[in-house]
C-alpha positions as CSV (number, residue, x, y, z in Angstrom):
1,X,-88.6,102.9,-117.8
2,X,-88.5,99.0,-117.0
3,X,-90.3,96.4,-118.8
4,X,-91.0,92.5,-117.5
5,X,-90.2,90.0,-121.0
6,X,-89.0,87.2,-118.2
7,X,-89.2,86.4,-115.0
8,X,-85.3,86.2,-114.6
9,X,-85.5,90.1,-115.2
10,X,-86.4,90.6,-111.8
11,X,-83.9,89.9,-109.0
12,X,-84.6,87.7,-106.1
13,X,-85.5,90.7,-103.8
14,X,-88.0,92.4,-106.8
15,X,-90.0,89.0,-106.3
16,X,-89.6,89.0,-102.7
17,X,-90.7,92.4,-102.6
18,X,-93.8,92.2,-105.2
19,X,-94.8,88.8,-102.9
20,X,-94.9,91.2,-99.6
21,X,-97.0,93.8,-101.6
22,X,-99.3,91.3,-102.8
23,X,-99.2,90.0,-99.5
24,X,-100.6,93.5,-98.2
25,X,-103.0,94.0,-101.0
26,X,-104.4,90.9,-100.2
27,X,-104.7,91.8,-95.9
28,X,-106.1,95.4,-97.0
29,X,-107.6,95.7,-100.2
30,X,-109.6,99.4,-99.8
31,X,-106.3,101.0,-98.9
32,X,-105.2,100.2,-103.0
33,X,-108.6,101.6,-104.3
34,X,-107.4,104.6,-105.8
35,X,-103.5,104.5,-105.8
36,X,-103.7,104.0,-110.0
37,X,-106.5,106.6,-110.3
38,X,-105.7,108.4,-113.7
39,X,-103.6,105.5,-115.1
40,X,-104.3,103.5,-118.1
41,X,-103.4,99.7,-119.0
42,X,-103.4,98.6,-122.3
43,X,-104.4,94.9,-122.9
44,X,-102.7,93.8,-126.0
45,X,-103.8,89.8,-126.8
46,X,-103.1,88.3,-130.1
47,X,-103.6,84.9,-129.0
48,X,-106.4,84.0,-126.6
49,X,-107.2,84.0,-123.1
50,X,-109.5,84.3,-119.9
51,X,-107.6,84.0,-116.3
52,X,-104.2,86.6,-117.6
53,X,-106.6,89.2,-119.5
54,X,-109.5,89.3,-117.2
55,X,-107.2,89.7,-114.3
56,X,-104.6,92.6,-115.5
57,X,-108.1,94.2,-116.3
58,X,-109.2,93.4,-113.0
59,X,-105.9,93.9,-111.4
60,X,-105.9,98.1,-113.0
61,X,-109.9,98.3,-111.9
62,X,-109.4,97.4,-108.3
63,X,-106.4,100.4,-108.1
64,X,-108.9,103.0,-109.7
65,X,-107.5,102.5,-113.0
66,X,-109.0,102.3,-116.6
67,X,-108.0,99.5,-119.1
68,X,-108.1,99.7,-123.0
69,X,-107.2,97.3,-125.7
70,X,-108.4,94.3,-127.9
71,X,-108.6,90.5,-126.6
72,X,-107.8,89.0,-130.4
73,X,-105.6,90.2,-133.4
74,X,-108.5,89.9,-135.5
75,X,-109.8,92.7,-133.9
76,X,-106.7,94.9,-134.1
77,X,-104.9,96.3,-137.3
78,X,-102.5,93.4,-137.4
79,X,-105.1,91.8,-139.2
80,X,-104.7,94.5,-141.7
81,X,-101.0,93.6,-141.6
82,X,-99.4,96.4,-139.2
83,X,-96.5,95.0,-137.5
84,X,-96.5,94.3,-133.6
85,X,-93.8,97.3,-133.4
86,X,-96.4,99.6,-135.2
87,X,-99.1,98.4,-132.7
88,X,-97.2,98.7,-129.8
89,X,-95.6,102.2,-130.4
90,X,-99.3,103.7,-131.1
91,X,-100.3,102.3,-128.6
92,X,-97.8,103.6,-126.0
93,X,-99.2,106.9,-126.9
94,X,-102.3,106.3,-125.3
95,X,-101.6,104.0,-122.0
96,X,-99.2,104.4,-119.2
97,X,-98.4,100.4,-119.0
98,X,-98.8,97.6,-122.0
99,X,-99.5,93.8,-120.7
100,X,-99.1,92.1,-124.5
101,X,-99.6,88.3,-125.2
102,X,-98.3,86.9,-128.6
103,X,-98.3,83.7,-130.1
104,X,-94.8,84.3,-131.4
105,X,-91.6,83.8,-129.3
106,X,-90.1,87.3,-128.8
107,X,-92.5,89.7,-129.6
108,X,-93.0,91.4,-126.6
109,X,-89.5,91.8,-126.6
110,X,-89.3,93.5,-129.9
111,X,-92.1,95.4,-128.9
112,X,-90.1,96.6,-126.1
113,X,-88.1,98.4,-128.4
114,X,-90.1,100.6,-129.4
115,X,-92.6,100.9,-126.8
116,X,-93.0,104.2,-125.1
117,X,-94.5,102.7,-121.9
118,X,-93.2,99.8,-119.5
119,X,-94.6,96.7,-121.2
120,X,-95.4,93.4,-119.1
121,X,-95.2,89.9,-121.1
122,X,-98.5,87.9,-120.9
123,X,-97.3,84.8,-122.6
124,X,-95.2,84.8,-125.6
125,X,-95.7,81.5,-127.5
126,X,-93.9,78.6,-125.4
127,X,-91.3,80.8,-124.2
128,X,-91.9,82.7,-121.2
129,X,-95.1,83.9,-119.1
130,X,-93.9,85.8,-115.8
131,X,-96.6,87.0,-114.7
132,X,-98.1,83.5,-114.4
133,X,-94.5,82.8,-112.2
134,X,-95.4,85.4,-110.2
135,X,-98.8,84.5,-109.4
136,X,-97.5,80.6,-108.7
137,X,-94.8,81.8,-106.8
138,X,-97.0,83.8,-104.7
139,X,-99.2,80.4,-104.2
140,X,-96.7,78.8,-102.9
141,X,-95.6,81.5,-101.0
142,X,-99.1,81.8,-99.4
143,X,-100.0,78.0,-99.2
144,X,-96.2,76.7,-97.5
145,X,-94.6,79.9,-96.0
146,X,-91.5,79.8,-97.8
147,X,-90.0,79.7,-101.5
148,X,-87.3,76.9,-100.4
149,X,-86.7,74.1,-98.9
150,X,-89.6,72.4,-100.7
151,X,-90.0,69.2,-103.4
152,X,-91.7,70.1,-106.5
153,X,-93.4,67.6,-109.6
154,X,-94.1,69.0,-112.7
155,X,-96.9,67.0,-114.7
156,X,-97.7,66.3,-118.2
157,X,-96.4,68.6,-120.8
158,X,-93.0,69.8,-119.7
159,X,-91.5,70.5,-123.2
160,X,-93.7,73.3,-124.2
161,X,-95.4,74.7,-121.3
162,X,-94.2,78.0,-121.0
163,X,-95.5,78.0,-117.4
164,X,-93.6,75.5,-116.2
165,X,-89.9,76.7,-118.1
166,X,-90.5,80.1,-116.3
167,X,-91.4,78.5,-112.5
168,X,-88.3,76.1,-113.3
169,X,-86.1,79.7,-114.1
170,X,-87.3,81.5,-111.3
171,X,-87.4,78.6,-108.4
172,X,-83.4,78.0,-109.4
173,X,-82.5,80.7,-107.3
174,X,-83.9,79.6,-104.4
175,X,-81.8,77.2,-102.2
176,X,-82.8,73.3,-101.5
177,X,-85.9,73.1,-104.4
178,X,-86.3,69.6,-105.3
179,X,-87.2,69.3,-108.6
180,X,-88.9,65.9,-110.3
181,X,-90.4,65.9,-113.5
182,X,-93.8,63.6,-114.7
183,X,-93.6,63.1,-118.0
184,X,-93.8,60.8,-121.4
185,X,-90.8,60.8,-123.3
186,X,-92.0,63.1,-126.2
187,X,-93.3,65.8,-123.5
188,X,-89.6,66.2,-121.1
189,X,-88.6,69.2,-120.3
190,X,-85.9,70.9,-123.2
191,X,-83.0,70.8,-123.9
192,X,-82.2,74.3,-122.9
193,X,-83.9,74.3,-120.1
194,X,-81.8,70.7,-118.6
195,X,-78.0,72.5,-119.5
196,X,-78.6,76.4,-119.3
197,X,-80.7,75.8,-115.4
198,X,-80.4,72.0,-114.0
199,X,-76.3,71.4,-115.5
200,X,-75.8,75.3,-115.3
201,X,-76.5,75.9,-111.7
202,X,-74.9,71.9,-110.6
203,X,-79.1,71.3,-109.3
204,X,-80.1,67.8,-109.6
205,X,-83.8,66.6,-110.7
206,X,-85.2,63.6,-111.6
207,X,-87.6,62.1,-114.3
208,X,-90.1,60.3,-114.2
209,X,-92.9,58.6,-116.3
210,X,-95.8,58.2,-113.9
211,X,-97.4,60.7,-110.7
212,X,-97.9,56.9,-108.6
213,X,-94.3,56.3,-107.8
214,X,-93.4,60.0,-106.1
215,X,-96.8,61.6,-105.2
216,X,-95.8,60.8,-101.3
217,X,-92.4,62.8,-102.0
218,X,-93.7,66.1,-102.9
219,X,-95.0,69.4,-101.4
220,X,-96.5,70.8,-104.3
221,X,-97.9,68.8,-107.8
222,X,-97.8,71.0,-110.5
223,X,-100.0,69.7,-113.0
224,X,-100.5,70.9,-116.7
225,X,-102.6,70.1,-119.6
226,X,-101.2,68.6,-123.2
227,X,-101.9,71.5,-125.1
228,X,-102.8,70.5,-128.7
229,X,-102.2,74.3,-130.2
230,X,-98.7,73.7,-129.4
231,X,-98.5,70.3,-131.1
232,X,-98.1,69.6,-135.5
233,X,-99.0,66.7,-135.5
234,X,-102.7,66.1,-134.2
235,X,-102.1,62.3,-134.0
236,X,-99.5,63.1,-131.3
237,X,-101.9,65.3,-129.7
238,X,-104.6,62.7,-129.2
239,X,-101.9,60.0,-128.7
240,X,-100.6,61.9,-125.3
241,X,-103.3,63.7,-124.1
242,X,-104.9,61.4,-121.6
243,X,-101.8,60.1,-120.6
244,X,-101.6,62.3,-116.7
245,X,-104.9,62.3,-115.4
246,X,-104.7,63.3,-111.3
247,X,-108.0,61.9,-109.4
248,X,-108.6,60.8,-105.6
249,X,-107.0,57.5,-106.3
250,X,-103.8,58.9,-107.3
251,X,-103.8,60.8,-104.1
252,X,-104.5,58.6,-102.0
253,X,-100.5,58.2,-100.7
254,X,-99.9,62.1,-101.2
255,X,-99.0,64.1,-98.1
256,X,-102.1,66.1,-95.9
257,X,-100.5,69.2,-96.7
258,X,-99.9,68.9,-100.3
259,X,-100.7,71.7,-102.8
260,X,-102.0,71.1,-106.0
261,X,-101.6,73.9,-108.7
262,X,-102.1,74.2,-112.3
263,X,-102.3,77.3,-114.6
264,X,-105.7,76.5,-116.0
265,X,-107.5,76.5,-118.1
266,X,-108.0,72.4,-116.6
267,X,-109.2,69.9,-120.0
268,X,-109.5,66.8,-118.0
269,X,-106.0,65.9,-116.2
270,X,-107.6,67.0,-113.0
271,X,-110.7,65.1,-112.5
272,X,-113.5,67.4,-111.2
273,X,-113.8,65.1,-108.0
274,X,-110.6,66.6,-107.0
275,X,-111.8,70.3,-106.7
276,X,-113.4,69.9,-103.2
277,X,-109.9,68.5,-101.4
278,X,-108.4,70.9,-99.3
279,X,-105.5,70.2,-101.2
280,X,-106.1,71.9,-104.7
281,X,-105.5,75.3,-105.0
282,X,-105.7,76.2,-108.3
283,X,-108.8,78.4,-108.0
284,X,-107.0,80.4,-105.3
285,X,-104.1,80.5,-107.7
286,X,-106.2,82.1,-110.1
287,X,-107.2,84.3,-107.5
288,X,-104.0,85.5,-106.0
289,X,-102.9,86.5,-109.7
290,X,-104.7,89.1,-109.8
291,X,-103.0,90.6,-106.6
292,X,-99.3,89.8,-107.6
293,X,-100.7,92.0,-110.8
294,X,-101.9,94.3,-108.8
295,X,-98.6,94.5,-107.0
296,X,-96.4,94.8,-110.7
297,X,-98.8,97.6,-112.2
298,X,-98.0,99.6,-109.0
299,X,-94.3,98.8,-109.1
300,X,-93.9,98.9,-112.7
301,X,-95.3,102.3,-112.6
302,X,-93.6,103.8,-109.3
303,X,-96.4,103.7,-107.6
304,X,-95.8,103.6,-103.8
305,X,-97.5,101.4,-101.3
306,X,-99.8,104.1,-99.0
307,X,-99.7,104.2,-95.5
């Protein structure tokens, strides 16, 4: 039994295969109707979401799967105090493959432990969310062709968007990836993540304060939202918030081919005016993660592409 807690769990050629299953998936969609007839995902979110539920639960439909579980911890037992170990292990007794998000660092690790069935991690507080590098991965795979080679921005909270310390992780293995990071001071990218990735590995990035002075260098903006649950001080919050905001203007020197992602959900650092560019892809990257899921229920659970 194998579960996903990061995206460094899976080797280079994992990802490489998942990507040319999605890939497939995507090209013939009926042939993957019934492959998980029988099969059962549990859904276990103690910390809210749309895009990552709704599309595991999607995701199991489309292979002829069912899908049980809760979408808040107040409507689970934890709110009578069981532990996420108790959870999880009753759980396992029921479904044949656990996707769990938890607000706490670590949890669906420890849950892990005592899980029954191969559990997937959703999002675990600002930690890690692989299947949200899987489906990025897979945009840009899908957009530019190629996972190297390429110059990457990160914008706006860098210090503790999950999403972006897991793309960082996973992109290191891939050779000539440019790296330049948008940020204010306060939002940078970790500590951890600048010695055990960037000094680690001898790759060299930049940072930056504003998107103006390298929005002609790169090949993909990823942008991200200041996300005030993750703040304790709401002062800071309101302080920062505003401080990224991507519109037409800004783009106006950005190469024709650029791709514009973001994990969603979008507050206001993408102005609406953007959505119609051929550029932004962040509703397709919405899209496509519900076929890299697609492609990590059926490997997860041995599941062999049909012929």
């Amino acid at each position: 039994m194998r579960h996903l807690i990061d995206p460094m769990d899976l080797t280079v050629k994992e990802i490489d295969e998942l990507l040319e299953l999605a890939d497939d998936i995507i090209e013939n969609k009926e042939k993957y109707a019934k492959v998980c007839d029988g099969k059962k995902l549990a859904t276990l979110f103690f910390e809210p979401s749309t895009r990552t539920r709704l599309s595991f639960e999607a995701a199991m439909m489309e292979l002829g799967g069912n899908v049980l579980g809760f979408s808040s911890s107040d409507s689970s037992s934890s709110a009578k105090g069981e532990s996420v170990s108790d959870t999880v292990k009753v759980v396992s007794c029921y479904a044949d493959i656990i996707a769990m998000r938890h607000p706490k660092e670590g949890a669906p690790f420890l849950a892990s432990l005592k899980s029954d069935s191969p559990i997937i991690n959703a999002g675990d507080g600002g930690h890690n969310h692989p299947t949200q590098t899987l489906t990025d991965l897979l945009t840009i795979h899908r957009e530019k062709g190629r996972l190297d080679n390429i110059t990457i921005g990160f914008c706006g909270d860098l210090k503790f968007g999950r999403t972006v310390h897991s793309l960082v992780k996973a992109l290191s293995r891939y050779e000539n990836v440019n790296y330049i990071m948008i940020s204010p001071v306060e939002l940078e990218i970790p500590q951890y993540l600048k010695e055990e990735v960037f000094e680690k590995e001898g790759m060299t990035y930049q940072q930056v304060r504003t998107i103006d002075e390298v929005i002609d260098q790169l090949d993909i903006l990823y942008m991200t939202r200041v996300q005030k649950e993750r703040f304790f001080n709401e002062a800071d919050y309101v302080r920062l918030k505003d401080t990224y905001i991507l519109d037409m203007p800004k783009l106006k020197n950005a190469k024709e081919d650029l791709s514009i992602l973001h994990p969603l959900p979008r507050v206001n650092e993408i102005a609406v005016e953007v959505d119609d560019d051929p550029r932004a892809c962040y509703f397709r990257q919405a899209l496509y993660g519900k076929y890299v899921r697609m492609a990590l229920i059926m490997k997860m659970l041995g599941i062999a592409k049909p012929e």
